[in-house]
N, C-alpha and C positions, 0 to 999 in steps of 0.2 A: 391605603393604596391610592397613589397619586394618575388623574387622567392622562397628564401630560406625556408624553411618548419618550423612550429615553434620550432622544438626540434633543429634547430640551431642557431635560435635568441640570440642571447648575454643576453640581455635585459632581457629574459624573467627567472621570480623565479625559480628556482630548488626546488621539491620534493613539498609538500603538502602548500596550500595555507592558510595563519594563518588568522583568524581576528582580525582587530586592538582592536576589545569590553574587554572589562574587564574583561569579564568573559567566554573568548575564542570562545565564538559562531561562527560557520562558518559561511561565505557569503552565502552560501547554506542554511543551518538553519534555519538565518533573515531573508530569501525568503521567504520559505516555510510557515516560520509563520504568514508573512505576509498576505496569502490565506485567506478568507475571506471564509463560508462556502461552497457558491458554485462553487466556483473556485477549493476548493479541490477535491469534489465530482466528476466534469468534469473532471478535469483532473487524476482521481484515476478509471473512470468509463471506464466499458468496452465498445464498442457500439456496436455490434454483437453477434448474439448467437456463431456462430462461433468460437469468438474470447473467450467466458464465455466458449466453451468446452477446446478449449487450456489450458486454466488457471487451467481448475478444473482438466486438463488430468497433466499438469504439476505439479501443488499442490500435487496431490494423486501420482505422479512417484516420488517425494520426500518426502510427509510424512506419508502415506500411504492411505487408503482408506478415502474419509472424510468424510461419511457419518456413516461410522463404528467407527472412530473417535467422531464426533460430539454425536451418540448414547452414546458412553462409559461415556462423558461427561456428559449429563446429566443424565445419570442413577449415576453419581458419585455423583453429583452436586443436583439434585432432582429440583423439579418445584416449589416449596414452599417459594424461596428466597426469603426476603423482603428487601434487603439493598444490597449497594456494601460491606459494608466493611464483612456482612454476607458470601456474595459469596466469595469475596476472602479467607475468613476462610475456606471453603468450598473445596476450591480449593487447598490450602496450605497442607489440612489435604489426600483430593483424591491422589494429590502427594506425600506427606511422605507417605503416607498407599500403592503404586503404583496401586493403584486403575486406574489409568489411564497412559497411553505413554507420556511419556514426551521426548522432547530432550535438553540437555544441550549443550552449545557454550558459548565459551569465547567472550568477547566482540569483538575481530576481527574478529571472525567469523560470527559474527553476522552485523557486515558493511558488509562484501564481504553478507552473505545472502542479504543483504538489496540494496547493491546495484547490484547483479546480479538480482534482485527484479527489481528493475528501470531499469534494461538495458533491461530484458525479455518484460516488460511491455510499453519500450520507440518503441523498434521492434514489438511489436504490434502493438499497433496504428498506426506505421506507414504503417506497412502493411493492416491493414484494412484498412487506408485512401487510400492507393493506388491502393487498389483492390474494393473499394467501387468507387472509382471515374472513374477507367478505364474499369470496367466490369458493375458495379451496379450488383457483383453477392452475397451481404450479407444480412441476415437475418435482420435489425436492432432490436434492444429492445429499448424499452420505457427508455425516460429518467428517471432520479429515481427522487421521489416526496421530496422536502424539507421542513422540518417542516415550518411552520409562522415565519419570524422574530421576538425577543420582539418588542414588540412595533409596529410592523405593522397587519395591517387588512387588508387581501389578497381580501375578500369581498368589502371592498370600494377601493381598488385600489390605499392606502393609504401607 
């Protein structure tokens, strides 16, 4: 084991890591896709009310209120939808009309959102886990229900 810190390794790639696929997918990416449903869900899910008030106090300090949000949206949108491709028309037309807030970000800005996303949300968890384990002072929530897989019957156990 070497003392040196990795930002002085030799060895090691400078600047962003490619992947070798064809069709440039990162190693991150083929992870990620690799999740299976409820591997996503665990690990997307919050487990503390606690931690769901952060989120929604953080969400609404950056895009504003969400529940006055979500109202505008379907007063935009309406209850009636019968299709996605309906809704997205829906939705297309609520934004050109500005029926509703929208914000616009270039694609870079929208990896920094995504991944200041993952790093809020990796400090999370970690702090729930460690205030969960060293106090036992958090709320938990219920884990969340997953549909049936095809092809399995939750009932026989199958």
């Amino acid at each position: 084991s070497s003392s040196r810190p990795p930002s002085a390794d030799p060895d090691r790639p400078r600047g962003p890591v490619r992947s070798s696929s064809s069709r440039g997918r990162s190693a991150l990416r083929k992870y990620i896709e690799g999740f299976d449903q409820a591997a996503m869900i665990d690990t997307a899910r919050v487990v503390s009310a606690e931690g769901a008030a952060l989120v929604e106090r953080q969400t609404s300090g950056l895009f504003g209120d969400i529940k006055a949000l979500t109202k505008q949206m379907q007063e935009a949108v309406g209850q009636d939808v019968s299709s996605a491709e309906e809704l997205y028309a829906r939705i297309q037309r609520a934004v050109q009309n500005s029926s509703i807030e929208t914000v616009t970000m270039t694609i870079a800005t929208q990896r920094r959102c995504v991944l200041e996303a993952v790093a809020f949300g990796t400090f999370l968890r970690d702090v729930e886990t460690g205030v969960s384990t060293d106090y036992g002072l958090l709320t938990p929530l219920p884990p969340p229900k997953l549909p049936p897989a095809a092809g399995r019957d939750d009932r026989m156990g199958v």
